[in-house]
FIKOLZA-1660 file (N, C-alpha, C; in steps of 0.1 Angstrom, whole numbers, plus 5000, padded with zeros to 4 digits):
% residues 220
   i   px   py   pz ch aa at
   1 2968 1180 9672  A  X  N
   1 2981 1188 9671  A  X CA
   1 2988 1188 9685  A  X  C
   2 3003 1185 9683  A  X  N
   2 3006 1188 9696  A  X CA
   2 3006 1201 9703  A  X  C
   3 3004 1198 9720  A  X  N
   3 3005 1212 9724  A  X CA
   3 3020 1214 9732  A  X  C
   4 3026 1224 9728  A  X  N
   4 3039 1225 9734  A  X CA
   4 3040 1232 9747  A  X  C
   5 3047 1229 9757  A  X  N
   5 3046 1235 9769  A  X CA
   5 3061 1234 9771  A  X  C
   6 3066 1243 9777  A  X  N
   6 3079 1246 9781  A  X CA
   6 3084 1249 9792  A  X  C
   7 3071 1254 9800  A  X  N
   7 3073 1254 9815  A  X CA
   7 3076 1243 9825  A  X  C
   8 3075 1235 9821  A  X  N
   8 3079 1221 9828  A  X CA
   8 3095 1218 9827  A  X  C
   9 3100 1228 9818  A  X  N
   9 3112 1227 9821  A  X CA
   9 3123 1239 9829  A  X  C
  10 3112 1241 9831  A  X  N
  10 3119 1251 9849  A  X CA
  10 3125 1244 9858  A  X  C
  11 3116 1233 9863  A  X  N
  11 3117 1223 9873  A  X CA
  11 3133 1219 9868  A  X  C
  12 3138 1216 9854  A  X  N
  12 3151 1213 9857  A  X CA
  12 3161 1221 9851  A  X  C
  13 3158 1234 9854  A  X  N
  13 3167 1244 9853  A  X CA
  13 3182 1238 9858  A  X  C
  14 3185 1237 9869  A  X  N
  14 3194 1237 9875  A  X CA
  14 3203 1219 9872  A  X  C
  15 3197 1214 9865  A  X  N
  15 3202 1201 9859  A  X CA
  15 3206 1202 9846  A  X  C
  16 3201 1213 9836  A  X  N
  16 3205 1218 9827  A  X CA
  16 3218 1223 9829  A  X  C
  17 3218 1238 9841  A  X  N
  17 3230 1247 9838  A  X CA
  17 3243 1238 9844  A  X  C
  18 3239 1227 9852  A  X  N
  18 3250 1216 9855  A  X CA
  18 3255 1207 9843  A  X  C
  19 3245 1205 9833  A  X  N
  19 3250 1200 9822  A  X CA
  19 3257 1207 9812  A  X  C
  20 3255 1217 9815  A  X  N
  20 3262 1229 9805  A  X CA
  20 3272 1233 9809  A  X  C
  21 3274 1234 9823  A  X  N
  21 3288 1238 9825  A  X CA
  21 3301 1226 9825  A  X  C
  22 3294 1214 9827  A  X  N
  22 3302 1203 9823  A  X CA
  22 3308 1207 9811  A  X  C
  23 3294 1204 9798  A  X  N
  23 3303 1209 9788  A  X CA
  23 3314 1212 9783  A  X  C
  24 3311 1228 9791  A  X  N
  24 3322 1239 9785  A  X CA
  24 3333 1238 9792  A  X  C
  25 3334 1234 9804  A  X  N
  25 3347 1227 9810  A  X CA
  25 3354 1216 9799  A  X  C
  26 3348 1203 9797  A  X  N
  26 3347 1198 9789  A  X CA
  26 3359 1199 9778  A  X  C
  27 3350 1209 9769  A  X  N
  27 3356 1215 9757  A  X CA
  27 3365 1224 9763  A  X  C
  28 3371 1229 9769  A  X  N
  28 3384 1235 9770  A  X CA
  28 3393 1224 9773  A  X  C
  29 3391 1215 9785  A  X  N
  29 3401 1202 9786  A  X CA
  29 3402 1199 9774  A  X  C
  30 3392 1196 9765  A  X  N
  30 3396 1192 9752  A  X CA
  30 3403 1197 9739  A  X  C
  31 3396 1207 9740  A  X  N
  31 3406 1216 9730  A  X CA
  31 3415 1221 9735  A  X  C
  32 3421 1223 9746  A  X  N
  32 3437 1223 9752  A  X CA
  32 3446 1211 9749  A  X  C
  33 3440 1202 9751  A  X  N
  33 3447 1186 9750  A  X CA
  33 3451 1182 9734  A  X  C
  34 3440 1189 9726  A  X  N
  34 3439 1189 9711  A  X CA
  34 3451 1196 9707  A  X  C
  35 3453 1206 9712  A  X  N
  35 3464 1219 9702  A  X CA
  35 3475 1217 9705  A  X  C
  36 3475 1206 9724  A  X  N
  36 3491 1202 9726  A  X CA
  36 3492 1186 9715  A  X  C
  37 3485 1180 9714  A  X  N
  37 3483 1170 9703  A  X CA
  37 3489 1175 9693  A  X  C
  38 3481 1187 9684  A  X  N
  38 3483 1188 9677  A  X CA
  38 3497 1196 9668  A  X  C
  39 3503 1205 9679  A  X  N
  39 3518 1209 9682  A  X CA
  39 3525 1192 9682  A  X  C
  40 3524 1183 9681  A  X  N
  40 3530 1172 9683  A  X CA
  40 3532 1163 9675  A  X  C
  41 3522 1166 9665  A  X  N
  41 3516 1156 9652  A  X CA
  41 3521 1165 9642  A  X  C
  42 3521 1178 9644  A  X  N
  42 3527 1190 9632  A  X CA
  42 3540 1190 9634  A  X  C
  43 3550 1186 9647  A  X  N
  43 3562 1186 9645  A  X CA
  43 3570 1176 9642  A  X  C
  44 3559 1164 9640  A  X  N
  44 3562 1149 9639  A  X CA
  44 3566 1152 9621  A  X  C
  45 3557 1157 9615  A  X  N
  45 3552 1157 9599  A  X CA
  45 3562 1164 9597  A  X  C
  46 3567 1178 9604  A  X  N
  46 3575 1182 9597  A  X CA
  46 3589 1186 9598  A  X  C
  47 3591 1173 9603  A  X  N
  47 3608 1167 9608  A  X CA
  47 3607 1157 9595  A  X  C
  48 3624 1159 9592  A  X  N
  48 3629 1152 9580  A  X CA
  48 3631 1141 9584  A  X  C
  49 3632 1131 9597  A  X  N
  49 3633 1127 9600  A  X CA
  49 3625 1113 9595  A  X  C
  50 3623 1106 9586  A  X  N
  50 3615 1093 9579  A  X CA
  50 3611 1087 9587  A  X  C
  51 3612 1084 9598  A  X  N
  51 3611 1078 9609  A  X CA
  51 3593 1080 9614  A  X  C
  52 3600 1095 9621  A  X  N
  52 3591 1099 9630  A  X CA
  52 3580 1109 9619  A  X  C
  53 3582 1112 9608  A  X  N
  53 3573 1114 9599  A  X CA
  53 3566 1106 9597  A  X  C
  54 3568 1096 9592  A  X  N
  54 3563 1081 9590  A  X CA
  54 3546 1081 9603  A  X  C
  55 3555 1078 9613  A  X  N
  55 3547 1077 9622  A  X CA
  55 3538 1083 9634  A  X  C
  56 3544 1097 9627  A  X  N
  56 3532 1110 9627  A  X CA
  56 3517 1109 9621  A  X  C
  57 3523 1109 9604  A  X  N
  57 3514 1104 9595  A  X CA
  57 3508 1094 9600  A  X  C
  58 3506 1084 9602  A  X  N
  58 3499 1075 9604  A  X CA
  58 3489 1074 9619  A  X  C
  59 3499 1078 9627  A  X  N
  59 3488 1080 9637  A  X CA
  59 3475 1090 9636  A  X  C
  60 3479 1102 9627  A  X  N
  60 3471 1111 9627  A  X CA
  60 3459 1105 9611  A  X  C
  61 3461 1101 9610  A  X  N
  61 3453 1098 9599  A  X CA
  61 3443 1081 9607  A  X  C
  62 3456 1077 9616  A  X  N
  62 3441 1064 9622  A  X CA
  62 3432 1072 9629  A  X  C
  63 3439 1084 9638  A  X  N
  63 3424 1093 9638  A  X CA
  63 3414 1099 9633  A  X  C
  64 3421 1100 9626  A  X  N
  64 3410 1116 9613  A  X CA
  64 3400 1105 9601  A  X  C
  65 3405 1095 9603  A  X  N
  65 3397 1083 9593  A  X CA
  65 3387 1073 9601  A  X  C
  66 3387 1076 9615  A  X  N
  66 3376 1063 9622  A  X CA
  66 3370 1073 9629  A  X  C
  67 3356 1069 9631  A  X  N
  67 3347 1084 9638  A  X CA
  67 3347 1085 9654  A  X  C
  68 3348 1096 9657  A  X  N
  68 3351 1094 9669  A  X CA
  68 3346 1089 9679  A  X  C
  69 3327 1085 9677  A  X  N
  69 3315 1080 9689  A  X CA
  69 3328 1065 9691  A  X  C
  70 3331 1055 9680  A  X  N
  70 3338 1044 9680  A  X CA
  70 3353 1048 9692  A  X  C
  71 3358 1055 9689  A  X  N
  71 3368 1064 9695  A  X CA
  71 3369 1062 9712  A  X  C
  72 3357 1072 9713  A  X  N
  72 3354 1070 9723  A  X CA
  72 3350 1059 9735  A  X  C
  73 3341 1046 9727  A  X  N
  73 3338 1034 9733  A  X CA
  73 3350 1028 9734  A  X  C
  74 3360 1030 9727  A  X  N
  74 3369 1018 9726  A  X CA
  74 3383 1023 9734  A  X  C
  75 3385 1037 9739  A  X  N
  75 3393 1041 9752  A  X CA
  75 3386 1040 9761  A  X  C
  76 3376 1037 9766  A  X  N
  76 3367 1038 9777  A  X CA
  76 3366 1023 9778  A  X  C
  77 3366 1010 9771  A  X  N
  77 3361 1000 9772  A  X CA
  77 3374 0992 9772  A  X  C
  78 3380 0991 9756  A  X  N
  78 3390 0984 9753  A  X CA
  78 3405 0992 9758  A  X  C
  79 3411 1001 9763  A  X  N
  79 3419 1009 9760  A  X CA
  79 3425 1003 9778  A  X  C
  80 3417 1004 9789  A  X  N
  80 3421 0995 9799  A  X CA
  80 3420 0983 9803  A  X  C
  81 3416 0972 9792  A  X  N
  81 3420 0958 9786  A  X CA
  81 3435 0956 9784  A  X  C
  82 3439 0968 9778  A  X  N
  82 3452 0969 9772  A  X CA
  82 3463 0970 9779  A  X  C
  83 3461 0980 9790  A  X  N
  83 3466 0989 9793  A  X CA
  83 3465 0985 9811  A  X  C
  84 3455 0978 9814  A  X  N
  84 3455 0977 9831  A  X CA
  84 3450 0986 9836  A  X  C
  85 3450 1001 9833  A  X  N
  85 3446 1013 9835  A  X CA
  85 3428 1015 9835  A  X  C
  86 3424 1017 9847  A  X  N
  86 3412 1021 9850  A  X CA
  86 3408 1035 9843  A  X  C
  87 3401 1041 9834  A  X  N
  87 3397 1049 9833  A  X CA
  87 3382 1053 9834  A  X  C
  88 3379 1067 9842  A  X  N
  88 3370 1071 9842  A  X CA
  88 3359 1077 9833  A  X  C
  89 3346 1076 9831  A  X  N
  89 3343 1080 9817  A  X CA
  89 3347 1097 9813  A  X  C
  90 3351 1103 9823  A  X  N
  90 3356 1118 9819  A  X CA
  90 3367 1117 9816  A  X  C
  91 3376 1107 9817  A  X  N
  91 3392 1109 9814  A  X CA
  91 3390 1100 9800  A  X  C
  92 3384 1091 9793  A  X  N
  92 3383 1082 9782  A  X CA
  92 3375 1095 9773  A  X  C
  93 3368 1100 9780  A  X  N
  93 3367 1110 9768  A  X CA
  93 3373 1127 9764  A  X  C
  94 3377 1126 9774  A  X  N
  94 3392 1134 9777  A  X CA
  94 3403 1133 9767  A  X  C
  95 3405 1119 9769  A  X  N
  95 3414 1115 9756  A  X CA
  95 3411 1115 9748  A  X  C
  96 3407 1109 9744  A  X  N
  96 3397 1097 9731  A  X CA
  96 3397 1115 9722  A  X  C
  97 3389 1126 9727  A  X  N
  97 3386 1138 9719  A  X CA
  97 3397 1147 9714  A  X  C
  98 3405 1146 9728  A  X  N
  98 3417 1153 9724  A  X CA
  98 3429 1149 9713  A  X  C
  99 3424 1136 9709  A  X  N
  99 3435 1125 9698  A  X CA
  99 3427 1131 9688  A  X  C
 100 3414 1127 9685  A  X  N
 100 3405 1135 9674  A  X CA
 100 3408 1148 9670  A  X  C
 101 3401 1152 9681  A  X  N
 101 3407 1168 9675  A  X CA
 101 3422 1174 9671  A  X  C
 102 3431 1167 9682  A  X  N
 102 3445 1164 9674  A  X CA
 102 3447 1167 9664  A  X  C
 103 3442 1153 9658  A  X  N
 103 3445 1149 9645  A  X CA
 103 3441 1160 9634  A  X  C
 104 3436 1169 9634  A  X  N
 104 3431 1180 9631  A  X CA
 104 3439 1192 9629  A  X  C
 105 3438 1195 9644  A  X  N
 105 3448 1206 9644  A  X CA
 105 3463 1205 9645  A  X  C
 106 3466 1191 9642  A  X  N
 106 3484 1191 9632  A  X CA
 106 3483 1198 9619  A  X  C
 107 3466 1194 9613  A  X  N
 107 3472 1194 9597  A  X CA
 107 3466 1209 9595  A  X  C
 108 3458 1217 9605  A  X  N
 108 3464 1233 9602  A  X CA
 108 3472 1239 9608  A  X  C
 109 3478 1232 9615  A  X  N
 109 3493 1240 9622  A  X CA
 109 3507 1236 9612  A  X  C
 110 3505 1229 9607  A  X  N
 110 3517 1222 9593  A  X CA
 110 3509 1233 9587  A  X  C
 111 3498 1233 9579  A  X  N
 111 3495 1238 9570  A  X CA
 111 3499 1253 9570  A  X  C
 112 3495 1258 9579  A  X  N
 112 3498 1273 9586  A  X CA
 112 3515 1274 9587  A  X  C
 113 3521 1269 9591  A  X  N
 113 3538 1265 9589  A  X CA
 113 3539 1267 9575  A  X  C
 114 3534 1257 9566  A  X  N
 114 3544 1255 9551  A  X CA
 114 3538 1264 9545  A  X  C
 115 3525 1271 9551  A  X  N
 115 3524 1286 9540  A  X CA
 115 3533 1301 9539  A  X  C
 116 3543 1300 9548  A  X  N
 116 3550 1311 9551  A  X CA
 116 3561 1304 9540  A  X  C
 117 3566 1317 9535  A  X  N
 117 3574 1317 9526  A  X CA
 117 3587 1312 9530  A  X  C
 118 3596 1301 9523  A  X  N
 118 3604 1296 9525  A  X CA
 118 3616 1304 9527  A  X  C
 119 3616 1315 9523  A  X  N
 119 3629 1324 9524  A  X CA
 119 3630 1334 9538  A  X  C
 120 3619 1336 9545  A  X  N
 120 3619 1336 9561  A  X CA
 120 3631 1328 9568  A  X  C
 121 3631 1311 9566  A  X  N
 121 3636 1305 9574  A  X CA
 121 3650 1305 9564  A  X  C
 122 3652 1308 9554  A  X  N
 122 3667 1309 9549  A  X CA
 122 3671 1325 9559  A  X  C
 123 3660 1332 9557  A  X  N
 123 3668 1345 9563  A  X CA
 123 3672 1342 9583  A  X  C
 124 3662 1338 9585  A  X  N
 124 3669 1332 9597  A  X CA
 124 3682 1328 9601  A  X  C
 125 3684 1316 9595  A  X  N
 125 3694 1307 9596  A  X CA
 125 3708 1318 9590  A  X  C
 126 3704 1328 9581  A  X  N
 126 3715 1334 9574  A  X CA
 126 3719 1343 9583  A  X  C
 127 3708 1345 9593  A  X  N
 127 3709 1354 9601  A  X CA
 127 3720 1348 9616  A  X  C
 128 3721 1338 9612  A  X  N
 128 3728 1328 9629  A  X CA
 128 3717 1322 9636  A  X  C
 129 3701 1325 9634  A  X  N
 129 3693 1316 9644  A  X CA
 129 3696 1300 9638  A  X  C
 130 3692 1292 9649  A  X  N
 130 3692 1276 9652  A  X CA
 130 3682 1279 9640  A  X  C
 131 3675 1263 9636  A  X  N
 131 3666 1261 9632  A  X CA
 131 3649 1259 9643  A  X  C
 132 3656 1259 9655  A  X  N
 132 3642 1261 9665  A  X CA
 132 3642 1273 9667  A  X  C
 133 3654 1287 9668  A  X  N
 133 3647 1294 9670  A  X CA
 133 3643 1300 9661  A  X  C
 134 3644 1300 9650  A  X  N
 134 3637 1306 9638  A  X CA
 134 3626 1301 9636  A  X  C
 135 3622 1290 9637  A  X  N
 135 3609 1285 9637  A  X CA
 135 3601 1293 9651  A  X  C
 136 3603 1295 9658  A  X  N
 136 3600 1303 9673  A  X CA
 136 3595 1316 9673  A  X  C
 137 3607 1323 9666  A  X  N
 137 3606 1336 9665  A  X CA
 137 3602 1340 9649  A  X  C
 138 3600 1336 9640  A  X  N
 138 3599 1340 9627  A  X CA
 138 3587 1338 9618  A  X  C
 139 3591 1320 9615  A  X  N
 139 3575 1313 9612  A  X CA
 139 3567 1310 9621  A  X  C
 140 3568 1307 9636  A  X  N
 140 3556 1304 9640  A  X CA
 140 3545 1318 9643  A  X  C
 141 3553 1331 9645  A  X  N
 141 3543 1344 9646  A  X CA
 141 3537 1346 9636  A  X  C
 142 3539 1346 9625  A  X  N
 142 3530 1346 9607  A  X CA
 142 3523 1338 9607  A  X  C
 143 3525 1327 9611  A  X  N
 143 3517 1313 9607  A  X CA
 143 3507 1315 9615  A  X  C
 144 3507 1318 9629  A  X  N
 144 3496 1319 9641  A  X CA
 144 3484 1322 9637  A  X  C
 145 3488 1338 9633  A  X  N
 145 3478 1347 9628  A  X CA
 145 3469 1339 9616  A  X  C
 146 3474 1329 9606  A  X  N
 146 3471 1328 9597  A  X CA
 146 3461 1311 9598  A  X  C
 147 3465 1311 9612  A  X  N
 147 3458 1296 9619  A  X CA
 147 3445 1297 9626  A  X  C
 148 3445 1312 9632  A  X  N
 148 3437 1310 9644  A  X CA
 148 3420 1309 9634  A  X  C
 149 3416 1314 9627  A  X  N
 149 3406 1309 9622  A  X CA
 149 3402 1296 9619  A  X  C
 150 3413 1291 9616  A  X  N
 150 3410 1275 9610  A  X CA
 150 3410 1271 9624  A  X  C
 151 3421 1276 9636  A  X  N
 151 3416 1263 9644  A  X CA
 151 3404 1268 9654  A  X  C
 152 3402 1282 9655  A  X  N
 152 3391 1282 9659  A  X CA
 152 3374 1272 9651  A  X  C
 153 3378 1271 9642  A  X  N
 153 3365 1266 9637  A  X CA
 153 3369 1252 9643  A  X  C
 154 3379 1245 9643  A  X  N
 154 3380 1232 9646  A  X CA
 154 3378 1234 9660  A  X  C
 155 3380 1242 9669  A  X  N
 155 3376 1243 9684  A  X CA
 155 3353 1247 9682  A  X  C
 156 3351 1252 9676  A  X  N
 156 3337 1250 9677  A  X CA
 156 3329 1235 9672  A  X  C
 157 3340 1227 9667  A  X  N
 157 3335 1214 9662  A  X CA
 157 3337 1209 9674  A  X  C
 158 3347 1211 9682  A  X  N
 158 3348 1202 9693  A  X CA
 158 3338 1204 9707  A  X  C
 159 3334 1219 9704  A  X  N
 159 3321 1218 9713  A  X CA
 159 3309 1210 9710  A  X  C
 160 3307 1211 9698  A  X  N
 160 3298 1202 9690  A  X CA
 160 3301 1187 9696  A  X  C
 161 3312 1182 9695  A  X  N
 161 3314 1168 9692  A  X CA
 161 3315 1163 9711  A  X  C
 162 3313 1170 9719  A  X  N
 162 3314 1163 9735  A  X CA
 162 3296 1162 9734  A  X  C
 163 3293 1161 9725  A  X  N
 163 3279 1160 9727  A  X CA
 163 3279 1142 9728  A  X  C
 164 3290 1136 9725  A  X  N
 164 3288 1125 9718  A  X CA
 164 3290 1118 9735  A  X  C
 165 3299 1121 9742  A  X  N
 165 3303 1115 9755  A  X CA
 165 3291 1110 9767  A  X  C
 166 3278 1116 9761  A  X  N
 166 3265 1108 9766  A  X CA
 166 3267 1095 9767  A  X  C
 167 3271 1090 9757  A  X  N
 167 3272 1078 9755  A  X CA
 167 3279 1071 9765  A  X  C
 168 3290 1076 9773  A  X  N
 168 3292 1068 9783  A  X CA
 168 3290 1076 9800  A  X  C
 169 3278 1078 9797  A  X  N
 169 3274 1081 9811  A  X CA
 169 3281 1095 9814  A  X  C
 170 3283 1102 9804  A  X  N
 170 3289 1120 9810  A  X CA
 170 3280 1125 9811  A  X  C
 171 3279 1135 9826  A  X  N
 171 3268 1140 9830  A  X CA
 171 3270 1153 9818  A  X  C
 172 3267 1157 9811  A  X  N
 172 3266 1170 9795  A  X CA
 172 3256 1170 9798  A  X  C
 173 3253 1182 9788  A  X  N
 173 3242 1188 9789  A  X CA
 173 3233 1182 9778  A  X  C
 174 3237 1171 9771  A  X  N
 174 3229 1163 9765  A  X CA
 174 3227 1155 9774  A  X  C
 175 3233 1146 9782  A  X  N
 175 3232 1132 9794  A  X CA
 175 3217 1141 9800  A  X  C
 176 3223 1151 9804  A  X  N
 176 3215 1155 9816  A  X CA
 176 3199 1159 9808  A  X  C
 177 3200 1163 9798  A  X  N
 177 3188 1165 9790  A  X CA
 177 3177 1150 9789  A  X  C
 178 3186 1141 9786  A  X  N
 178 3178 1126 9784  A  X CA
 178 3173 1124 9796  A  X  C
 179 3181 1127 9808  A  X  N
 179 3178 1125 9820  A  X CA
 179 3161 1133 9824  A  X  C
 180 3162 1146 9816  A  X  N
 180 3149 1151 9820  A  X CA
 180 3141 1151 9807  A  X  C
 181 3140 1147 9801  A  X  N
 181 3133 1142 9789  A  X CA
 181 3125 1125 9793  A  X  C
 182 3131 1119 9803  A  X  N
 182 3122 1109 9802  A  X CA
 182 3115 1110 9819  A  X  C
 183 3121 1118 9822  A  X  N
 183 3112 1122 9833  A  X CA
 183 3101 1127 9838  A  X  C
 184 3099 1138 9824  A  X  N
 184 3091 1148 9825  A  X CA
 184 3076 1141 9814  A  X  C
 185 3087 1135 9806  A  X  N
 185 3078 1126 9792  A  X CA
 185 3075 1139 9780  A  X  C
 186 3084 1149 9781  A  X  N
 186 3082 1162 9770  A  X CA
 186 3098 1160 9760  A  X  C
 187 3100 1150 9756  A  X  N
 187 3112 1150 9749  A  X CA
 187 3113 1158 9738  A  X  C
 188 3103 1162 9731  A  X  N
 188 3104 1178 9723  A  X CA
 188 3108 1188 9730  A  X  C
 189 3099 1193 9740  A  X  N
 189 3110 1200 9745  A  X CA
 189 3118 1203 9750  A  X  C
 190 3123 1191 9756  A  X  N
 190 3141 1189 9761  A  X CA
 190 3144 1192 9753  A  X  C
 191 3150 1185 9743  A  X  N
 191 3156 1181 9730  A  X CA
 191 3161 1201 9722  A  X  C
 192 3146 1201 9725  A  X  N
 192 3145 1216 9718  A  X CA
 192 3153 1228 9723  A  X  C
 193 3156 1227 9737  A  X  N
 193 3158 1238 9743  A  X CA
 193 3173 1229 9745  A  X  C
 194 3178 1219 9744  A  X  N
 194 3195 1215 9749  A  X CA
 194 3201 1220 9733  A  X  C
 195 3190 1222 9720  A  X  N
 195 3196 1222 9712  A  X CA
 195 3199 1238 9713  A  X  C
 196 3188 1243 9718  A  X  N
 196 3186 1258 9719  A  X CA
 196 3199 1264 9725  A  X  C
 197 3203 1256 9736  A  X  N
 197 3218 1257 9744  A  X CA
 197 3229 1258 9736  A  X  C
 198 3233 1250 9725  A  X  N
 198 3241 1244 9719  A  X CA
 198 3241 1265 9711  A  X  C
 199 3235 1262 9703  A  X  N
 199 3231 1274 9697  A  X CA
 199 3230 1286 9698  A  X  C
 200 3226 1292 9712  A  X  N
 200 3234 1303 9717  A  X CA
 200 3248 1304 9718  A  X  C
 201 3250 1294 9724  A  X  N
 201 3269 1295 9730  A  X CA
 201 3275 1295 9713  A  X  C
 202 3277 1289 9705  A  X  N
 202 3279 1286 9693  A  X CA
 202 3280 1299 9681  A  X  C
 203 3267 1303 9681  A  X  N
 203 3262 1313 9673  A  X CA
 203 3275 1328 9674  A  X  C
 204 3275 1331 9686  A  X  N
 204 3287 1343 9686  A  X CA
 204 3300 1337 9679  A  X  C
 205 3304 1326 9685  A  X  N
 205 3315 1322 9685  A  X CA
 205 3319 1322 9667  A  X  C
 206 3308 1316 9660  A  X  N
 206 3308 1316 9649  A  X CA
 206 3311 1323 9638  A  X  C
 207 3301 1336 9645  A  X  N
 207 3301 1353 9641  A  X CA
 207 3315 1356 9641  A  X  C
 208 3323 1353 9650  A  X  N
 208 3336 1364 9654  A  X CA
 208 3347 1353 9646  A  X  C
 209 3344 1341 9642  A  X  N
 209 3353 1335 9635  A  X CA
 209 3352 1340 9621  A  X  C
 210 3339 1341 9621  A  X  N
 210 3334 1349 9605  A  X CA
 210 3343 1362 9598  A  X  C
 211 3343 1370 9611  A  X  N
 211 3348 1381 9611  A  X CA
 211 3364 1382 9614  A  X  C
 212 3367 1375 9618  A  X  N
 212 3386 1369 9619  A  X CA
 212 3391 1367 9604  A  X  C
 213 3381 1360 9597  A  X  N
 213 3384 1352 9584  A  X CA
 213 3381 1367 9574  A  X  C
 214 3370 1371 9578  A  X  N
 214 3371 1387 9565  A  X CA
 214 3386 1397 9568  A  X  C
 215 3388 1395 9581  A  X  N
 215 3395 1407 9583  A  X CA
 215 3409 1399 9582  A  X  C
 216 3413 1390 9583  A  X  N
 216 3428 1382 9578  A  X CA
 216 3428 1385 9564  A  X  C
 217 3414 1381 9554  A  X  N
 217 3416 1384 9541  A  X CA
 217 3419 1397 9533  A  X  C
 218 3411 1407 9544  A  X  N
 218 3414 1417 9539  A  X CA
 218 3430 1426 9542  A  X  C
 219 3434 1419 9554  A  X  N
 219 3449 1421 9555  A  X CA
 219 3454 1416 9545  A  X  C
 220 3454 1403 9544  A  X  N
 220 3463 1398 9534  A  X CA
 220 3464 1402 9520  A  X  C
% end
């Protein structure tokens, strides 16, 4: 039977909390990058505009349809082939996640938009506002409220998903875990305790999204 020991990973305490705080830096660059994405992809969609609808839709869907580990290798690899542009593996997945997640948070910020009732924005307009500012002042405060659950869940995917940026040498708190997993030769319980990481941070965030989504419903 194996025997598990966990004390051996004291020794890299402090390679861990380096990996973790990468992370979560990480995931705010990213989910920042995502929501101005995704304000961009939702305004693309919902301009009358055939044009730039057109090719809203489409960019947001070559995202949301190819996975992102692919994503990732190919702004990091192929993307300054193209481009002449050196990128570093923190800025390729900087991007690369922020387009993903993007792609995402257009279609519940549209979604969250076209659920407010259409006679808001007639009252607007009847009222003398532009059509930005009534979108500004009218539907986008209803819609918010009626978003932040959905995009908070899509912000805890994206903590999840920088797990993936190991792959090109990001020091995370997965990189840094492999790092002491083959050093120590206890890859159970690396493994165990990076997952353990994941899972604390996660678990509240979860909870209070839980409770966003009972208490919206029960408003509404």
């Amino acid at each position: 039977m194996y025997q598990w020991d966990f004390s051996i990973l004291w020794t890299y305490r402090w390679l861990f909390l380096e990996g973790l705080g990468i992370t979560c830096a990480l995931t705010v660059a990213v989910v920042a990058g995502g929501l101005l994405v995704g304000l961009l992809g939702a305004g693309g969609m919902l301009l009358k505009n055939r044009f730039v609808n057109g090719v809203s839709i489409a960019v947001i869907e070559l995202f949301r349809c190819t996975p992102i580990l692919v994503q990732l290798i190919w702004c990091y690899y192929a993307l300054p082939i193209l481009t002449g542009l050196e990128l570093t593996p923190i800025t390729a997945s900087i991007l690369a996640l922020s387009c993903y997640g993007g792609s995402f948070y257009s279609e519940i910020i549209r979604g969250g938009v076209l659920s407010i009732d259409t006679g808001q924005n007639e009252a607007g307009l009847a009222l003398g506002m532009t059509p930005a500012r009534t979108m500004r002042r009218i539907i986008l405060p209803q819609a918010v409220r009626r978003m932040v659950p959905a995009l908070m869940n899509q912000s805890i995917l994206q903590f999840k998903n920088t797990s993936l940026v190991s792959v090109l040498a990001v020091p995370d708190l997965v990189y840094q875990g492999q790092i002491a997993a083959h050093d120590s030769f206890r890859p159970l319980e690396t493994y165990t305790a990076v997952a353990a990481g994941y899972f604390i941070i996660l678990l509240p965030l979860t909870i209070y999204v839980r409770h966003r989504e009972k208490k919206f419903g029960s408003n509404r």
